[in-house]
ROTOR-122288 format. One line per 4 residues: number of its first residue (from 0); their letters; for each residue x, y, z of C-alpha. Coordinates in steps of 0.1 Angstrom, whole numbers, padded with zeros to 4 digits, m for minus. Layout:
BEGIN
NUM) a) X,Y,Z | ...
! end
This chain:
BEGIN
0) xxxx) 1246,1256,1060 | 1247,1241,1026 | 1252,1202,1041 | 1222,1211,1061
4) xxxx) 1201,1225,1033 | 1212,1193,1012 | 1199,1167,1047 | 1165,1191,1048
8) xxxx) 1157,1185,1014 | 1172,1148,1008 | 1146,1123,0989 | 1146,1098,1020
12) xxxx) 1156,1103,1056 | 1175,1066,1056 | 1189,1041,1027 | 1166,1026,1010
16) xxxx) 1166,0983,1018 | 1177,0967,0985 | 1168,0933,1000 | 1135,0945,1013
20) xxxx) 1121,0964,0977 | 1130,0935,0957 | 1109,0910,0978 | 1079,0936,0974
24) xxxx) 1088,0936,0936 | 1088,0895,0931 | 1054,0899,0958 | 1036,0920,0937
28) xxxx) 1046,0906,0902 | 1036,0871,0911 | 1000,0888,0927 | 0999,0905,0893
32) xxxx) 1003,0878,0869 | 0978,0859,0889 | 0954,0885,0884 | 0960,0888,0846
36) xxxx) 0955,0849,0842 | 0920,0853,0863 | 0911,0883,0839 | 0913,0861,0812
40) xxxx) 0900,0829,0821 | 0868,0851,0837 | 0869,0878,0816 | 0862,0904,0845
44) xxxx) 0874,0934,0828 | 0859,0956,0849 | 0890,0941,0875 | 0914,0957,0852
48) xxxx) 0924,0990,0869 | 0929,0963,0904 | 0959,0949,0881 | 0971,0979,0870
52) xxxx) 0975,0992,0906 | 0992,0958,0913 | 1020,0968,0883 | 1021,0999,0900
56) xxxx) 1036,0986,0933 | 1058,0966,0917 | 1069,0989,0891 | 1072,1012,0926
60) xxxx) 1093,0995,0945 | 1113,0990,0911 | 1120,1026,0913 | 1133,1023,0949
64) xxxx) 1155,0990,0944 | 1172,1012,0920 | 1174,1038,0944 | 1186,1013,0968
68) xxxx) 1218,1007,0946 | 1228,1043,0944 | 1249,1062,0966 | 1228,1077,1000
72) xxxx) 1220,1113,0995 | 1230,1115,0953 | 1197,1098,0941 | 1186,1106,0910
76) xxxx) 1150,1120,0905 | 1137,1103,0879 | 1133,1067,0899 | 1122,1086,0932
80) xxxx) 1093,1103,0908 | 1089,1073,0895 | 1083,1052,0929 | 1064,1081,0948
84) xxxx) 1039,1085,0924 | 1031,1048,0916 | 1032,1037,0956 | 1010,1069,0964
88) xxxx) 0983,1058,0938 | 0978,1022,0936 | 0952,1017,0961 | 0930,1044,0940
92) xxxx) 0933,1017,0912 | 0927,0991,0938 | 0894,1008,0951 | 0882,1013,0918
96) xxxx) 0879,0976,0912 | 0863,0971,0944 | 0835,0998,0938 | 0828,0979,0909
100) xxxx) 0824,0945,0926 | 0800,0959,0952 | 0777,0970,0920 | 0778,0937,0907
104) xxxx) 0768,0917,0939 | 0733,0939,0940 | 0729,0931,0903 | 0734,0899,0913
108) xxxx) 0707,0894,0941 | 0683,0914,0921 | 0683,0940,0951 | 0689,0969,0939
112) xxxx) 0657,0978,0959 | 0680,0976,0995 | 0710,0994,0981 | 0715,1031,0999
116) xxxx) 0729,1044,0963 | 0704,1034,0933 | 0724,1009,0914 | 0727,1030,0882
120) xxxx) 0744,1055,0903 | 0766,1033,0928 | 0799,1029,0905 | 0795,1059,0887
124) xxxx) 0795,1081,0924 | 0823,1060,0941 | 0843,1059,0909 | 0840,1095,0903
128) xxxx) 0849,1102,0939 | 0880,1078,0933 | 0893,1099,0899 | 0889,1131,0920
132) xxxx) 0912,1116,0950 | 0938,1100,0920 | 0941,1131,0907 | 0948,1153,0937
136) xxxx) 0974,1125,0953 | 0991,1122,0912 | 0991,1167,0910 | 1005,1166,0946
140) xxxx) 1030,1141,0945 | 1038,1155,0908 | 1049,1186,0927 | 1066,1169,0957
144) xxxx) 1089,1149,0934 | 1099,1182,0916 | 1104,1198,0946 | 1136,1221,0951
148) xxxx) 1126,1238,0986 | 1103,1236,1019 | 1077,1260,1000 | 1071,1235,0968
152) xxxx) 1072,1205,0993 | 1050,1218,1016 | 1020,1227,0994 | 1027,1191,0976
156) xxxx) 1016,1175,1008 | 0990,1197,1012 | 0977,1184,0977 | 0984,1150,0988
160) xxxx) 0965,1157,1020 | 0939,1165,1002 | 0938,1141,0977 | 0939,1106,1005
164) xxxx) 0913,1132,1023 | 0887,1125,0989 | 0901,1084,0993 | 0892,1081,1030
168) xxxx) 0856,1101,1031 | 0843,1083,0995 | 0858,1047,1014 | 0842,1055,1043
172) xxxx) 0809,1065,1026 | 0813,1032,1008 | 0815,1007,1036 | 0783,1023,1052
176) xxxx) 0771,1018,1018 | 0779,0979,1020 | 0772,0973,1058 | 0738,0991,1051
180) xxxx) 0733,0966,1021 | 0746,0937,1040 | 0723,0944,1067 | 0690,0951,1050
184) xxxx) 0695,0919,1021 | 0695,0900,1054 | 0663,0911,1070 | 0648,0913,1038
188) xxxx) 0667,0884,1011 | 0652,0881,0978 | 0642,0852,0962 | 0675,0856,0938
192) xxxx) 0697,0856,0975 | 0683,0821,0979 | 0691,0806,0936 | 0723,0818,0940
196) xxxx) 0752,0790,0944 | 0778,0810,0947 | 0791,0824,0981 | 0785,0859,0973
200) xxxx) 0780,0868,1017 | 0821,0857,1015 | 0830,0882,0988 | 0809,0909,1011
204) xxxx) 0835,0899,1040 | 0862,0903,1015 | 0851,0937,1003 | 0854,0946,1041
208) xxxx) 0883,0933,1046 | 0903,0947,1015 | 0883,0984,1023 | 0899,0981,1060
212) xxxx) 0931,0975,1049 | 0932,1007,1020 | 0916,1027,1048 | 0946,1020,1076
216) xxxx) 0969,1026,1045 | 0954,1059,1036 | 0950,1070,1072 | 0985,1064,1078
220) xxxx) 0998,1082,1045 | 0972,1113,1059 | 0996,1113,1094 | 1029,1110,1072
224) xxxx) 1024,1142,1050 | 1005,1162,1076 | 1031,1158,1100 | 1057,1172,1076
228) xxxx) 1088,1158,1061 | 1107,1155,1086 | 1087,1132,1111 | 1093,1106,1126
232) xxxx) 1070,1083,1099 | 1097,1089,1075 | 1132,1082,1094 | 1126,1049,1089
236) xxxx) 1111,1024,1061 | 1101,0996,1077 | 1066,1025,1087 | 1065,1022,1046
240) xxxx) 1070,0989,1051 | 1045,0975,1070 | 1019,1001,1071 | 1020,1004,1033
244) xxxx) 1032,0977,1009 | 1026,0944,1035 | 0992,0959,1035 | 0984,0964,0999
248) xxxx) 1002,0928,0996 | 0972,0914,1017 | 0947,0931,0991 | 0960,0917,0962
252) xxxx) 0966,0888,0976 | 0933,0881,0992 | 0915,0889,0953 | 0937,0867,0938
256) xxxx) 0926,0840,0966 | 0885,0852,0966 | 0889,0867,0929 | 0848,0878,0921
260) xxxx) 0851,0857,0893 | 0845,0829,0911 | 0811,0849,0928 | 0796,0868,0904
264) xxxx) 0784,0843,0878 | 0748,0855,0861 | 0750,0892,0872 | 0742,0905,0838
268) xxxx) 0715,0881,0830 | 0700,0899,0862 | 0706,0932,0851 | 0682,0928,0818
272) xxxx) 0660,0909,0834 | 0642,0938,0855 | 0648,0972,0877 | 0655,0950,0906
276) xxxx) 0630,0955,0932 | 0634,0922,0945 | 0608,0903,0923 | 0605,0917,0888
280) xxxx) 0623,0906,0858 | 0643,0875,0850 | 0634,0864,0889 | 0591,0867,0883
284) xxxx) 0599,0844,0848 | 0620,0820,0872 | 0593,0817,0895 | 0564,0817,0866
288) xxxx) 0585,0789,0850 | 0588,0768,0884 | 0553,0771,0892 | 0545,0752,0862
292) xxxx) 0573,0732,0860 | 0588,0750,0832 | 0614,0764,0850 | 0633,0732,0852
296) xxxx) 0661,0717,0836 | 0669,0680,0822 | 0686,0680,0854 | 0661,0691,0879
300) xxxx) 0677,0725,0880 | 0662,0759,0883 | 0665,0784,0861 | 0687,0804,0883
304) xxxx) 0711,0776,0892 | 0713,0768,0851 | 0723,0807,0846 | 0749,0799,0869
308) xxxx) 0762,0768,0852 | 0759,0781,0821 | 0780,0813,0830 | 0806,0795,0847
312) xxx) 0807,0771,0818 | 0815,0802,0794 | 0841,0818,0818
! end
């Protein structure tokens, strides 16, 4: 009875891969300290908690390649606490980020006007739903580290449940959010859509891709804890694996590739210039100034495409 107690309530249901968590820890590392050296030469701070979740997968998988190296069954806590809490809460960093970026690309058309959300709102709303969801998934997997029997593991899922529950229904409400943006800027493009160099429809695709790929993740964590800890999702971590880290490795890796750096040049500019209602503020001066040929520089540039320059000059 006592073996069988010690299976029931074993950390994993198979030895970790020593050869598998260390590629996901020289993955993420490398995605990480790309991201720092795009922070800096862009200064998009705002992309900070994105790296930190990136750290967090590799200081996650850490935790397992130590557990890896231990004998099966006699793992010590602290690295499993360690790696459960860090893998489970990454992508909340991650979607934090990408909250932000959506924000940015209205400020950047100057359409605040076609966004379902009112701009001053959008981050704030998705953000908050994000903190709710991090801290539910950090309490409950706080809980299911510490747990010494079915009872404390049980309601630790339960908190986790509910925890990548908040994730999925703020995600979901956010890609309505962009598809309903994406949709209405192209029936209706202001005159900002068409100064704009920069190829800010791409880093729309990219928000949907990157938003697909959190929402399979958190979908498939949902079906691991609510089908208890013994299913079939957990005899094996190549589900983990695949369904998990090779997924989070696309996210970071498809920023680091499309970072919004490279798109959202002059946002801010925007943002003073008017409330966004697709012809007010810095956009009505650009036009005023082209109309009488004051809106041109030594180059034959507008004034939108020599906020562009001029911000990409400074990042």
């Amino acid at each position: 009875m006592a073996d069988q107690a010690k299976q029931k309530f074993t950390y994993y249901h198979y030895d970790p891969s020593l050869g598998g968590e260390v590629a996901f820890i020289v993955v993420f590392a490398l995605i990480t300290i790309g991201h720092f050296i795009w922070i800096f030469r862009k200064k998009t701070w705002y992309f900070i908690p994105f790296v930190i979740g990136c750290l967090f997968e590799a200081i996650g998988y850490a935790g397992r390649a130590i557990q890896a190296t231990q004998e099966p069954h006699e793992w010590n806590r602290g690295p499993y606490i360690l790696q459960a809490l860090t893998i489970l809460l990454a992508p909340a960093l991650f979607a934090a980020s990408i909250y932000m970026v959506l924000g940015r690309i209205i400020r950047l058309l100057d359409a605040a006007h076609l966004s379902l959300v009112r701009t001053t709102w959008l981050t704030k709303i998705f953000v908050a739903g994000d903190v709710l969801s991090f801290a539910a998934q950090g309490a409950g997997g706080g809980l299911l580290s510490s747990a010494k029997n079915k009872k404390d593991q049980d309601l630790g899922n339960t908190i986790i449940l509910v925890g990548l529950g908040i994730q999925v229904v703020v995600f979901g409400l956010f890609i309505v959010t962009t598809v309903l943006f994406h949709l209405r800027i192209g029936k209706q493009p202001t005159s900002r859509s068409f100064g704009v160099t920069t190829d800010w429809r791409g880093m729309i695709w990219v928000l949907y891709g990157s938003s697909g790929l959190i929402m399979i993740r958190s979908l498939f964590r949902m079906i691991e804890y609510a089908m208890g800890w013994d299913n079939v999702l957990m005899q094996s971590e190549v589900y983990l694996f695949v369904l998990d880290g090779l997924l989070m490795v696309f996210v970071g890796a498809i920023f680091l590739w499309w970072h919004p750096g490279r798109v959202l040049i002059g946002y801010k500019e925007i943002g003073k210039g008017g409330k966004g209602n697709g012809g007010s503020g810095l956009e009505s001066s650009a036009e005023e100034g082209l109309s009488d040929g004051r809106g041109m520089g030594s180059r034959g540039e507008s004034q939108y495409e020599m906020i562009d320059r001029s911000r990409a000059g400074g990042q």
